[in-house]
KOLGUKE-345883 format. One record per residue (C-alpha): residue number from 1; x, y, z. Coordinates in steps of 0.1 Angstrom, whole numbers, plus 5000, padded with zeros to 4 digits. Layout:
<dodrens>
DODREN     k      x      y      z
DODREN   NUM      X      Y      Z
...
</dodrens>
This chain:
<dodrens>
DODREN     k      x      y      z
DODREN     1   5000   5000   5000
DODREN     2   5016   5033   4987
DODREN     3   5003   5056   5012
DODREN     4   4990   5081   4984
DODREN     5   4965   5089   4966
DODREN     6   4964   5092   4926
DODREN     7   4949   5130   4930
DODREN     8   4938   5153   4958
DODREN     9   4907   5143   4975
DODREN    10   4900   5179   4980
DODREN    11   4915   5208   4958
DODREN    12   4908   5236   4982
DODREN    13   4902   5236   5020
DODREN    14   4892   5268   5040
DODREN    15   4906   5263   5077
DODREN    16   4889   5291   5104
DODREN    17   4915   5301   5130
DODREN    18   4908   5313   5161
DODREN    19   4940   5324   5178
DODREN    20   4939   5298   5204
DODREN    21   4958   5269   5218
DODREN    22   4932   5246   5197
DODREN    23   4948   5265   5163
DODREN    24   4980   5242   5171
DODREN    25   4960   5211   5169
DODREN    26   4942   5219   5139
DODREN    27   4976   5231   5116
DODREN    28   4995   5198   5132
DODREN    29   4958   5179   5118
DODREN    30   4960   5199   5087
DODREN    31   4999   5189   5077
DODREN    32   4991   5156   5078
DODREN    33   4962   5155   5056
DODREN    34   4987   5177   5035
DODREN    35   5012   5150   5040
DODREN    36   4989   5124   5027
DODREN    37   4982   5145   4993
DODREN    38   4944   5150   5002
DODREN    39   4947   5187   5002
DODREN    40   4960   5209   4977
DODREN    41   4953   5242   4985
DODREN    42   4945   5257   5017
DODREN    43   4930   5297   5030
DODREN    44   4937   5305   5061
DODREN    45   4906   5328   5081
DODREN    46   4902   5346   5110
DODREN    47   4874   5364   5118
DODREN    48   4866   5396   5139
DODREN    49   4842   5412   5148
DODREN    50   4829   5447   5134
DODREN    51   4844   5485   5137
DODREN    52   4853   5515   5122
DODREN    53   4874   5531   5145
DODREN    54   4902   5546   5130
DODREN    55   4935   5515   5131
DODREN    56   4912   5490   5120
DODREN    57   4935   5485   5089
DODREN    58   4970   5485   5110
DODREN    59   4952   5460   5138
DODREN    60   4943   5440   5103
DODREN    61   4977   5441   5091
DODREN    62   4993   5430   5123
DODREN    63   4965   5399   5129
DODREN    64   4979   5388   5093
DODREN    65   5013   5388   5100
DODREN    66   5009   5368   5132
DODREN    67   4984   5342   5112
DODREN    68   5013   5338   5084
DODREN    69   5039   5337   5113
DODREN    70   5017   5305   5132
DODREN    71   5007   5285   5097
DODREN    72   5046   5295   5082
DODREN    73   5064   5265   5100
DODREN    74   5041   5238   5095
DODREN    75   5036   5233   5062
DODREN    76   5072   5240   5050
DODREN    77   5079   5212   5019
DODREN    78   5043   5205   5019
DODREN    79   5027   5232   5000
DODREN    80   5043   5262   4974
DODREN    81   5036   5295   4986
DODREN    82   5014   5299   4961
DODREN    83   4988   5274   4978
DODREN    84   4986   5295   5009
DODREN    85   4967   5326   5016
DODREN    86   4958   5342   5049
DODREN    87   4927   5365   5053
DODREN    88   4910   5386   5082
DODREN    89   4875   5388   5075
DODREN    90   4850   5412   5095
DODREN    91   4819   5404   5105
DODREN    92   4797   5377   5126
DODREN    93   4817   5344   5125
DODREN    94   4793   5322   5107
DODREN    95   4781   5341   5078
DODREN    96   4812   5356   5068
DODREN    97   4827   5319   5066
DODREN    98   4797   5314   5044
DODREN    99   4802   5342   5023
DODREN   100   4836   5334   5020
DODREN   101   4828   5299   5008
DODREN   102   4810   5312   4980
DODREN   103   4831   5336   4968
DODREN   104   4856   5311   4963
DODREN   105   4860   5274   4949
DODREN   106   4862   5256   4983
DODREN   107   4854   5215   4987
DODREN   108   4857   5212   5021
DODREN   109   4858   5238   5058
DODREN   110   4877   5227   5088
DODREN   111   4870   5241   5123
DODREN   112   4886   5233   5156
DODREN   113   4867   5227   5192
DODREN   114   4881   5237   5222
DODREN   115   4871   5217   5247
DODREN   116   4860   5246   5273
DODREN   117   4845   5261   5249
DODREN   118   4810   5251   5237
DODREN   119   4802   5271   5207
DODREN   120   4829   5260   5186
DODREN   121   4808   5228   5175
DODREN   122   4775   5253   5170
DODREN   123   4796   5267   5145
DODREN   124   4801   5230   5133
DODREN   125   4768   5224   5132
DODREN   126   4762   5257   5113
DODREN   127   4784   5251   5088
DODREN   128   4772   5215   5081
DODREN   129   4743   5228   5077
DODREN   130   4744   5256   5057
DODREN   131   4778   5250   5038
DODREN   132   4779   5241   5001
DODREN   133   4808   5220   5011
DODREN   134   4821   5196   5032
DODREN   135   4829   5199   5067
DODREN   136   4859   5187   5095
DODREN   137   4852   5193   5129
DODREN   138   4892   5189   5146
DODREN   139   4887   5184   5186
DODREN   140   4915   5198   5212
DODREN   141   4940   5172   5216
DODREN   142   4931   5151   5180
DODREN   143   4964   5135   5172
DODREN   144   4977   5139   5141
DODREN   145   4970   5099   5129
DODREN   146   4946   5084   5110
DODREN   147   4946   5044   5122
DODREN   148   4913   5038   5121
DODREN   149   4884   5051   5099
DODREN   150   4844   5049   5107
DODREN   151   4818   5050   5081
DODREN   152   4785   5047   5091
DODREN   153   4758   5038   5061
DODREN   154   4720   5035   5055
DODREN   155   4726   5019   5021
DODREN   156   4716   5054   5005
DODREN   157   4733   5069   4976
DODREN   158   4745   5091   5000
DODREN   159   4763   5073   5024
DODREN   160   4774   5047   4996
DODREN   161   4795   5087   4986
DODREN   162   4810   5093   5022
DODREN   163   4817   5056   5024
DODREN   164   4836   5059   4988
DODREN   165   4853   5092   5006
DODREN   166   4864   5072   5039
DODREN   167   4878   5045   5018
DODREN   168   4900   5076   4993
DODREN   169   4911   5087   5031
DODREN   170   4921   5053   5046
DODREN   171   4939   5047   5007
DODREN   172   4958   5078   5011
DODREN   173   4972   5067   5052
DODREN   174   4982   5034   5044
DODREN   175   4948   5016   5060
DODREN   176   4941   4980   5052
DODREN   177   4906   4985   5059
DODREN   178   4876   5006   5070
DODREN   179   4844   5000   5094
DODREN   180   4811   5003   5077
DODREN   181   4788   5009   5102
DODREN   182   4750   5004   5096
DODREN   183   4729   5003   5135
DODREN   184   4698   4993   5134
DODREN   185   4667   5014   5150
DODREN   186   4646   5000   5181
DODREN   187   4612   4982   5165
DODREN   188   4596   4991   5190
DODREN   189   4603   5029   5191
DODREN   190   4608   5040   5152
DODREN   191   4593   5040   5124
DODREN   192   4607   5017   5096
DODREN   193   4615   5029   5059
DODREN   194   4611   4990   5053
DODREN   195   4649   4985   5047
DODREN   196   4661   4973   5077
DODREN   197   4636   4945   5078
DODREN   198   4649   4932   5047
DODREN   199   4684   4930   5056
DODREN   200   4684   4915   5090
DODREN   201   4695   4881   5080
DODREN   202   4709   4890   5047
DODREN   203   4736   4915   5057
DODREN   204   4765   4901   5038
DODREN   205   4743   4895   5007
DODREN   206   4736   4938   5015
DODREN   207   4765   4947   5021
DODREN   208   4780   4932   4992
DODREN   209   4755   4948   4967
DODREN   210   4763   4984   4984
DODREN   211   4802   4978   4980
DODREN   212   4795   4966   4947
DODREN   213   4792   5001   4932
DODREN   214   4818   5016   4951
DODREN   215   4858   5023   4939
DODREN   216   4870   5007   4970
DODREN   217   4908   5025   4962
DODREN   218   4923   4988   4971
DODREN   219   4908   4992   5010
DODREN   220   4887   4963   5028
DODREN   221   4854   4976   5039
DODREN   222   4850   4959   5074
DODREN   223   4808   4954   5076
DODREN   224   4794   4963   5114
DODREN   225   4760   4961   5129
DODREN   226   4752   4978   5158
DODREN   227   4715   4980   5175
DODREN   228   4705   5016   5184
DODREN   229   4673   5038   5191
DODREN   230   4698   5070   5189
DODREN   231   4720   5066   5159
DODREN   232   4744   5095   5170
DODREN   233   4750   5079   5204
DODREN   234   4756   5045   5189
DODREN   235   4781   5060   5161
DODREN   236   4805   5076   5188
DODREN   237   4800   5048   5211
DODREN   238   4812   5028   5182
DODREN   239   4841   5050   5174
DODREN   240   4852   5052   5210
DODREN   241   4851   5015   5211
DODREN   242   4871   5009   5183
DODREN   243   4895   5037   5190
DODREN   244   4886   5054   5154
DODREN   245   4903   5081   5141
DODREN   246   4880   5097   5122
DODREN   247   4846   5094   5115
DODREN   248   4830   5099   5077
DODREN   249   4794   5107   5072
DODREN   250   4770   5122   5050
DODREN   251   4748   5149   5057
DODREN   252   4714   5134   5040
DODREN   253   4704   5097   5040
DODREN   254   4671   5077   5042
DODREN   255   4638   5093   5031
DODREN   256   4616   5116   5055
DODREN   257   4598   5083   5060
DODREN   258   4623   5064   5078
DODREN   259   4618   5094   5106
DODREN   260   4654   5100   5108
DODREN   261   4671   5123   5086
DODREN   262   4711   5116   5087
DODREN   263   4716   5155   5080
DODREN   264   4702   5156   5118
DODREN   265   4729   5124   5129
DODREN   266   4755   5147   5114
DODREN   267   4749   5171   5136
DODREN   268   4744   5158   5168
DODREN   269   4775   5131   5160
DODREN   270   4790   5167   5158
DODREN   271   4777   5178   5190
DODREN   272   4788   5140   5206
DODREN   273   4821   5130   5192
DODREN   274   4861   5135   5208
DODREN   275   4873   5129   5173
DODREN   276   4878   5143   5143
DODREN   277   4842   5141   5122
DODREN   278   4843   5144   5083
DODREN   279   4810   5156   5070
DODREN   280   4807   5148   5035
DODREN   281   4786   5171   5008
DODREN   282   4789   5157   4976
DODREN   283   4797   5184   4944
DODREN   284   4771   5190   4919
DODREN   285   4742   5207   4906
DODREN   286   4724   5213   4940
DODREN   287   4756   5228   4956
DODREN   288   4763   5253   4926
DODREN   289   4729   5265   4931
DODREN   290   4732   5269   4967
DODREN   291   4767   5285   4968
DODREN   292   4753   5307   4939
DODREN   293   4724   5321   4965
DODREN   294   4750   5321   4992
DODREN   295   4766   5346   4974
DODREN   296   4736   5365   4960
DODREN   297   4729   5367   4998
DODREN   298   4762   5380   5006
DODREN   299   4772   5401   4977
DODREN   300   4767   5437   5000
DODREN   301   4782   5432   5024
DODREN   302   4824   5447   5027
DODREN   303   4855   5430   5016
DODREN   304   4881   5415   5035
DODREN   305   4920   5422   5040
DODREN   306   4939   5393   5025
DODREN   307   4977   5389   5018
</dodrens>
C-alpha cells in the first residue's frame, strides 16, 4: 500500500483560526492530511468582529502577520507558497465563513473545538448545515494519525459517497481497511423505511450489493451492525470502542419516511464526538445553486483584508 492517493481528495480547504491553543492542533491535523496528498490548497481565516474606529487596517495588518507567522512553520515542503493565503475577515463568524465559501472554489471547511468552549461545535453544526461544502470538525487534543476510519451507512446513495470518501482517506494513510457501520433502530420505538427489515439476516448479501458500486481504492470495507434507538450515540459509542480516528458521514440519507434524517445524525455526531468528524457534501448541481444564492445573499456586504 503506497500511502497516496492518485489526485487530491479535496482541491481547496478553507481552515477558520481562532488564535487559540486549539489553532495548534488543527495546523499539526492539517499537515498531515497535507502529507497524505488529500489537500492541495489551503486559505487561512480569521474572523473579527465589526468596527470603524480609525486603526482598523493597522490591527488588520498585524493579525495577518501573526496568522502567516503560526501556519509558516508547519507546512514548509508541503505546500508552494502559492497554495497558501491568509485573510481577516469582518463580520459575525458564521456568515462571513459562508460568504467566504461562496466567493471562492472551496470542497471542504475545517474548524477546531476547544474543549472549554461550547460554541465551537454550533459553528460545526452551522456550517454543516448551511455549507455548500464539506465539513471537518478537529477536537482539542486530536492527534495527528489516521489508524482507524468509521463510516456509518444507510445503504443510501449518500452514504454509499461518504463511504467511497472514507475509503480515498484510509487509501491515502496506508489503511488496510475501513468500518462500515449500519445500526439498526429499536422496532419498538421507530418507524421503519422497510429497509432494515429486509436486511436483517441477509447483511452480507447487503453489504455486498452496496460495495459493489463503490471504487473501494484497494481498502477492505469491514461490515458492522450495531442495535441503536439514537444513531448519533451509537456511532460515537462505536468509534470510541474501536478507537477510530476519524469518522466519515454524509449529511442526508434515508427518506423523510424512515423518521430519521442523517443531516440531523451529522449534527448531533458533531455535538457528541472526541474525534475528528468528516461531513461529506457531495459536488454537483444542487451545491452550485446553493453557493450561487449564498453569494447573491452575501454580495453587499464589505470586503476582507487578504495577503
Amino acid at each position: 500500500m503506497s500511502g497516496k492517493t492518485t489526485a487530491p481528495l479535496f482541491r481547496c480547504a478553507l481552515v477558520a483560526l481562532h488564535h487559540s491553543r486549539q489553532d495548534e492542533y488543527l495546523l499539526d491535523y492539517l499537515a498531515m492530511l497535507i502529507r497524505f496528498q488529500l489537500i492541495s490548497e489551503v486559505r487561512f481565516v480569521h474572523v473579527i468582529g465589526e468596527s470603524g474606529s480609525p486603526g482598523d487596517q493597522e490591527v488588520e495588518s498585524q493579525l495577518l502577520t501573526e496568522m502567516k507567522a503560526k501556519t509558516s512553520d508547519h507546512f514548509v515542503g508541503l505546500l508552494s507558497a502559492d497554495s497558501i493565503k491568509h485573510a481577516i475577515l469582518r463580520g459575525a463568524l458564521v456568515d462571513q465563513l459562508l460568504k467566504y465559501t461562496a466567493s471562492e472554489y472551496f470542497d471542504l471547511v475545517v474548524v477546531g473545538h476547544r474543549l472549554d468552549h461550547a460554541l465551537r461545535r454550533s459553528l460545526a453544526r452551522q456550517l454543516t448545515i448551511m455549507s455548500p461544502c464539506s465539513v471537518l470538525l478537529v477536537p482539542e487534543g486530536s492527534t495527528p494519525a489516521i489508524r482507524r476510519i468509521l463510516a456509518p451507512v444507510d445503504f443510501s446513495p449518500p452514504s454509499a459517497h461518504a463511504l467511497s470518501v472514507a475509503l480515498q482517506l484510509g487509501a491515502a494513510a496506508g489503511l488496510r481497511s475501513v468500518s462500515a457501520l449500519h445500526v439498526y433502530f429499536d422496532e419498538s420505538r421507530t418507524t421503519y423505511e422497510g429497509a432494515d427489515k429486509a436486511i436483517r439476516g441477509n447483511e452480507t448479501e447487503h453489504f455486498a450489493a452496496f460495495v459493489a458500486g463503490i471504487d473501494t481504492a484497494g481498502v477492505r470495507v469491514e461490515p458492522l451492525f450495531r442495535e441503536g434507538v439514537h444513531p448519533a450515540k451509537t456511532i460515537c459509542e462505536v468509534a470510541s470502542e474501536l478507537s477510530c480516528d476519524m469518522t466519515v458521514l454524509e449529511t442526508r440519507g434515508r427518506t423523510s419516511s424512515a423518521a430519521i434524517l442523517l443531516g440531523s445524525v451529522a449534527e448531533e455526531t458533531l455535538s457528541e464526538s472526541h474525534g475528528p468528524v468528516l461531513v461529506v457534501k457531495q459536488q454537483g448541481t444542487q451545491i452550485g445553486l446553493f453557493r450561487a444564492l449564498l453569494l447573491k445573499m452575501f454580495q453587499r456586504q464589505p470586503g476582507l483584508q487578504t495577503d
